[in-house]
C-alpha positions as CSV (number, residue, x, y, z in Angstrom):
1,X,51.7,-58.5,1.4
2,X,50.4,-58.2,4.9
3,X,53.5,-55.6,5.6
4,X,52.9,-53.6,3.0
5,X,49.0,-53.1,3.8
6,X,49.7,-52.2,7.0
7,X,52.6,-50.0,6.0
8,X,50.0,-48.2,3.2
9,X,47.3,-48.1,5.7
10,X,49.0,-46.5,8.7
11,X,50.5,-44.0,6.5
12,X,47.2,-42.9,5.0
13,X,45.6,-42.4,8.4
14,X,48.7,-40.0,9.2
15,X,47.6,-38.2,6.6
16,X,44.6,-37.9,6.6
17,X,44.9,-36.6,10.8
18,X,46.8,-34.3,9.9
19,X,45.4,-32.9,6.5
20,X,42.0,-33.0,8.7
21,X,43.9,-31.5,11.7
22,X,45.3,-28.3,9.3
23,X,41.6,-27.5,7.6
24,X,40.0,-27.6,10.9
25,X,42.5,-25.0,12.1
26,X,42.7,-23.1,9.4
27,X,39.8,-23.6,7.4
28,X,37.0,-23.1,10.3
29,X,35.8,-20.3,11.9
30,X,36.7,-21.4,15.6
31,X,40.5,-23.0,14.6
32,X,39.6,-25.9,16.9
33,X,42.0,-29.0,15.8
34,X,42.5,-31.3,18.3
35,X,46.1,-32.0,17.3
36,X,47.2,-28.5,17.0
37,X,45.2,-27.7,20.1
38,X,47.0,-30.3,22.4
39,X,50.4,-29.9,21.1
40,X,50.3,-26.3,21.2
41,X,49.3,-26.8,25.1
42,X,52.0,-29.0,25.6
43,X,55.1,-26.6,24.4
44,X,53.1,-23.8,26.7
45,X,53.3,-26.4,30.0
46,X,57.0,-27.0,29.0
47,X,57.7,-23.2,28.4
48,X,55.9,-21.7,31.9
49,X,59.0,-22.9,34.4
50,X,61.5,-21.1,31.7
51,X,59.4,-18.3,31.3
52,X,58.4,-17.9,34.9
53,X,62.0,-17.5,35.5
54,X,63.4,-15.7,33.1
55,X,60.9,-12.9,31.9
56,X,62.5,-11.6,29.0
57,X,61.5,-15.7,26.9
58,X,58.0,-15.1,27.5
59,X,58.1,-13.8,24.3
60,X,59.5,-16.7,22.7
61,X,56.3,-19.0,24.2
62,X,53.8,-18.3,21.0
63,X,56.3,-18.3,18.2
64,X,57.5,-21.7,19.6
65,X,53.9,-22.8,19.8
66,X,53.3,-21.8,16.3
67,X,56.2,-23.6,14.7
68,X,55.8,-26.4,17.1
69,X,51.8,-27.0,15.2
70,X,54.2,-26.2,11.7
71,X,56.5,-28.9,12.3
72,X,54.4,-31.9,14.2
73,X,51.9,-31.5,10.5
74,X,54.8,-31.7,8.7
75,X,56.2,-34.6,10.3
76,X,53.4,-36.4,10.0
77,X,52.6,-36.3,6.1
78,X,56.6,-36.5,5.6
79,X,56.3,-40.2,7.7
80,X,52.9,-40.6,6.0
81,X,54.1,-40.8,2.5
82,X,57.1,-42.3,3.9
83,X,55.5,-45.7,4.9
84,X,53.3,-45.6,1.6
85,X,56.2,-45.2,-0.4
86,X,58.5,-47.3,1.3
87,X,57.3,-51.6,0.6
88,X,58.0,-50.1,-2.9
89,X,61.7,-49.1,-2.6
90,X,63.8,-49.5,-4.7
91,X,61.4,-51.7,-7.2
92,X,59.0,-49.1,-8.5
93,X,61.8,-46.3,-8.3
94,X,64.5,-45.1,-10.2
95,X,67.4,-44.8,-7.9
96,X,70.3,-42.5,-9.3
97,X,73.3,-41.4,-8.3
98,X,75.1,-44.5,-6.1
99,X,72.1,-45.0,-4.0
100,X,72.3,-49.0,-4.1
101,X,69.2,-50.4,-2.3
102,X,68.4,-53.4,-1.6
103,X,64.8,-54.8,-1.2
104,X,65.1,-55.4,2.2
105,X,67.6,-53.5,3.3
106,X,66.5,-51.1,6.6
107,X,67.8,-47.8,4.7
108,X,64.8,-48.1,2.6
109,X,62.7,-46.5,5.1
110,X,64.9,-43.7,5.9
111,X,65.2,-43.3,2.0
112,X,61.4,-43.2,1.6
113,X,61.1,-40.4,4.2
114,X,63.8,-38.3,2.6
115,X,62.4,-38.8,-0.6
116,X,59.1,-37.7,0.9
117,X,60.8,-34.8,2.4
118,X,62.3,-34.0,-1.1
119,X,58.6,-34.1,-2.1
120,X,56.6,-32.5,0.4
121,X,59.7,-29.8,0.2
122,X,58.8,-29.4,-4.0
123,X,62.7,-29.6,-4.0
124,X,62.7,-31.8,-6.9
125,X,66.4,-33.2,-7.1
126,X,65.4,-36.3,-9.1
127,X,67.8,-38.9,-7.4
128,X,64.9,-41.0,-7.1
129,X,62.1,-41.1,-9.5
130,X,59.3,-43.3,-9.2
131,X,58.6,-45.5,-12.4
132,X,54.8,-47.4,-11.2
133,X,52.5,-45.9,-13.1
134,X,49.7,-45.5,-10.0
135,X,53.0,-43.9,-7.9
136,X,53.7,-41.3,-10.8
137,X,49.8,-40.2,-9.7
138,X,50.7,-40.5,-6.4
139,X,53.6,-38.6,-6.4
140,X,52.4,-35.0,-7.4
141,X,49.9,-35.6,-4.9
142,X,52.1,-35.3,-2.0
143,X,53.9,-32.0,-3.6
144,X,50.7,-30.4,-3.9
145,X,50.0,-31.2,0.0
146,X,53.1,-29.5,0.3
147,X,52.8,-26.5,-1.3
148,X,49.3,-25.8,0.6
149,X,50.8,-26.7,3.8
150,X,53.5,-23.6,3.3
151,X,51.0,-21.3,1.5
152,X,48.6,-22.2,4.6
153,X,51.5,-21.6,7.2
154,X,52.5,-18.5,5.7
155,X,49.0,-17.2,5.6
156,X,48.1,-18.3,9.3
157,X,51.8,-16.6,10.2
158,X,50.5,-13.0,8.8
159,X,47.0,-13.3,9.9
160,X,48.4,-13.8,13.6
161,X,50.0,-10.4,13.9
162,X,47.4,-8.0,13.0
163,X,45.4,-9.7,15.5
164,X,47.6,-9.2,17.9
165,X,48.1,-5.7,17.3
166,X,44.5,-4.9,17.9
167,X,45.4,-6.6,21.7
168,X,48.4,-5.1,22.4
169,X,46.3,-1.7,21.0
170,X,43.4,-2.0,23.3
171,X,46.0,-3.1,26.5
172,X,47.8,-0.1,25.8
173,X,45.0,2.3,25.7
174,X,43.6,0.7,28.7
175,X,47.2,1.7,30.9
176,X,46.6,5.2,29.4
177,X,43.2,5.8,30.8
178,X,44.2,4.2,34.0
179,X,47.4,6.3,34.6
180,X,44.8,9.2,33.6
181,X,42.2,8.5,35.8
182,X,43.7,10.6,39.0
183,X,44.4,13.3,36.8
184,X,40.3,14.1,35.9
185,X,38.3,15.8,38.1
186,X,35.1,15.1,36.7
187,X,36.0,11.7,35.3
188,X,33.1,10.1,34.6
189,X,30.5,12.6,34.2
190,X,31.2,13.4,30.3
191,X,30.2,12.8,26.8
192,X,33.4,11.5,26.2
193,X,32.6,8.5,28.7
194,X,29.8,6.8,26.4
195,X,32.8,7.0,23.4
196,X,35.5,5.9,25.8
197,X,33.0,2.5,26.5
198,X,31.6,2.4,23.4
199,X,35.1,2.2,22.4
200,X,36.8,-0.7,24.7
201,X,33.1,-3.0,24.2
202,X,33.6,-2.5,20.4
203,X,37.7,-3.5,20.4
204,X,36.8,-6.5,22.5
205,X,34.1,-7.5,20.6
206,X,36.9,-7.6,17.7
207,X,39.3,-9.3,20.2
208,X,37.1,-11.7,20.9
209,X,36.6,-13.0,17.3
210,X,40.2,-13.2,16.9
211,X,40.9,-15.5,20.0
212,X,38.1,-17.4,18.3
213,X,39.5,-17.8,15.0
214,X,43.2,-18.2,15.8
215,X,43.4,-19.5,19.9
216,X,46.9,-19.5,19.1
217,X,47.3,-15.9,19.9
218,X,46.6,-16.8,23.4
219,X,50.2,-18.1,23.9
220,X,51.8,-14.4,22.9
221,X,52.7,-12.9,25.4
222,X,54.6,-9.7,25.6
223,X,57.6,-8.3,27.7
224,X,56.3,-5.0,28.0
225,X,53.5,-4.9,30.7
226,X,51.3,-2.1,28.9
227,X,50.5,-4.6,26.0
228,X,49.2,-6.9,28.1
229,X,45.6,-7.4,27.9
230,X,44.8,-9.7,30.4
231,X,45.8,-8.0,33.7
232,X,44.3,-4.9,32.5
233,X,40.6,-6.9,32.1
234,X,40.1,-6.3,35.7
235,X,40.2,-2.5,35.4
236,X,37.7,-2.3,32.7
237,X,35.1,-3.8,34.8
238,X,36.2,-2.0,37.8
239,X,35.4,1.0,35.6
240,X,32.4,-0.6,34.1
241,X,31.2,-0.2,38.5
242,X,32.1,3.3,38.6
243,X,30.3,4.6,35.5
244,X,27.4,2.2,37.1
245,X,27.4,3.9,40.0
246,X,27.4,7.5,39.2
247,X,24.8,6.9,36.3
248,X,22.4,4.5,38.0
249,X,19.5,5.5,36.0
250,X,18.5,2.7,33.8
251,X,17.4,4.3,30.7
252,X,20.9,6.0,30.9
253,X,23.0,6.2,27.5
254,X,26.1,5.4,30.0
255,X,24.0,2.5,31.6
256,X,23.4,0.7,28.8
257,X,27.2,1.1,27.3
258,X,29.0,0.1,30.9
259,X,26.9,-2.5,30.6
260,X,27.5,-3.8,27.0
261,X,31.1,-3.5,28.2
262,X,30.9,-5.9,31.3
263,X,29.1,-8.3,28.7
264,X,31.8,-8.2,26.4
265,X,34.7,-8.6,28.8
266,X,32.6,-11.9,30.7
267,X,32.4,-13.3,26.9
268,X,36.2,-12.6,26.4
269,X,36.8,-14.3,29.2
270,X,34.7,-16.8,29.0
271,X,36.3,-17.6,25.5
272,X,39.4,-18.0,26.5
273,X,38.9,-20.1,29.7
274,X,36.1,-22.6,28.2
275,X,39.1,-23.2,24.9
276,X,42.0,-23.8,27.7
277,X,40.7,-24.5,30.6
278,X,36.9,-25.9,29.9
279,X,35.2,-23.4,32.2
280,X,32.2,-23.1,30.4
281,X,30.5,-20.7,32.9
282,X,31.2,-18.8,36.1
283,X,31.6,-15.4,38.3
284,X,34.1,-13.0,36.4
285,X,36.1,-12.4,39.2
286,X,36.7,-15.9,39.6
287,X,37.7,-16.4,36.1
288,X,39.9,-13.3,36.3
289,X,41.7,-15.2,39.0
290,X,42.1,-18.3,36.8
291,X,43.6,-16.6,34.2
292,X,46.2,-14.4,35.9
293,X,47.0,-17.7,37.5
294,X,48.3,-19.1,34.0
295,X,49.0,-15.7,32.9
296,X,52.8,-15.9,34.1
């Protein structure tokens, strides 16, 4: 009796950390669970040496990272219902096909967590069927888990990539008005100037949500320098200076948009760094340096 309350009740605490773990990251506008969170920082710290020596898998950091959170949920409800469903094998089940269990035979467990697999998977082979009336409840339960789990992934999955599309957007225009720059004579005495920062403020304003809503996306990275937003943050507050300095006039159009875009690069900074790194304040520059530190 004592084994199989213990078995029940660490089984439903698996659950329920990671059921909690998957709404808080999906569910909630910052996509803050702790689980996710720390596992995701884990296959980062074990990907850096590979991907500090061999550039061309620093691609394969953030897909790793994302199917790492996939599987560590869906181990945990698989052994969840395992150890729930597993004091009960094979006396409230209906084992089929040659499966001869025993009451205390140690295949039961590995029998509970493929039947919980066959479950969670909504495979539905029907070897082993439960027959206890509160485990026919129960049962249904878990495939329902299941199917929101891969509905859930699946969504996550294509809400990551148009959010990194708007970052490897605004990297890529930033490299373009760099390699311009030398080219322009009069560079920063236009119109065009207040559009250009109106323009960068407003796309990392956007940016900024998304890190915010999936911090995921910080672990993409991309082979091809251009798309890289990060080493390119520096530039936009070098040129943030420059505009400064030619339009010094306070009650300047251009002064007030160079500096809406120094706000909005500190608070894209300062997002990312206070999720990974717990600065919570501090000198740009400095937190520049931090991040191009990581940024391998």
């Amino acid at each position: 009796m004592l084994l199989t309350l213990l078995s029940i009740s660490l089984g439903s605490v698996l659950i329920f950390f990671a059921v909690r773990d998957i709404l808080l990251t999906l569910m909630t506008a910052t996509g803050r669970g702790a689980i996710s969170r720390w596992f995701m920082a884990v296959v980062w710290r074990a990907m850096r040496p590979l991907v500090a020596r061999w550039r061309p898998y620093r691609e394969l950091a953030g897909p790793l990272a994302f199917l790492s959170v996939i599987g560590i949920w869906t181990a945990m409800i698989v052994v969840g219902w395992g150890l729930i469903y597993w004091p009960f094998l094979p006396n409230e089940f209906l084992v089929d096909f040659g499966l001869d269990l025993e009451r205390d035979s140690p295949e039961n467990f590995l029998t509970a967590l493929y039947f919980s697999m066959v479950v969670l998977a909504t495979l539905g082979f029907g070897d082993i069927v439960p027959t206890g009336e509160w485990l026919r409840l129960l049962v249904p339960l878990e495939g329902l888990i299941g199917f929101g789990l891969l509905t859930a992934g699946i969504s996550w999955f294509l809400s990551i990539f148009p959010a990194l599309s708007r970052r490897r957007r605004l990297a890529h225009q930033i490299t373009l008005v760099r390699e311009a720059e030398d080219e322009s004579v009069d560079k920063w005495k236009s119109e065009a100037t207040t559009t250009l920062l109106d323009s960068f403020s407003t796309q990392l304003i956007d940016i900024r949500s998304d890190q915010i809503q999936f911090p995921v996306i910080y672990y993409f990275r991309d082979a091809d320098p251009k798309s890289e937003l990060v080493p390119n943050l520096r530039y936009l507050l070098e040129l943030a200076g420059q505009v400064r300095q030619e339009h010094n006039e306070i009650g300047s159009s251009l002064h007030l948009h160079q500096h809406m875009l120094r706000r909005a690069v500190h608070d894209y900074i300062l997002t990312i760094t206070t999720q990974f790194f717990e600065a919570e304040s501090g000198d740009p520059d400095e937190l520049l340096d931090l991040l191009a530190r990581e940024h391998v």
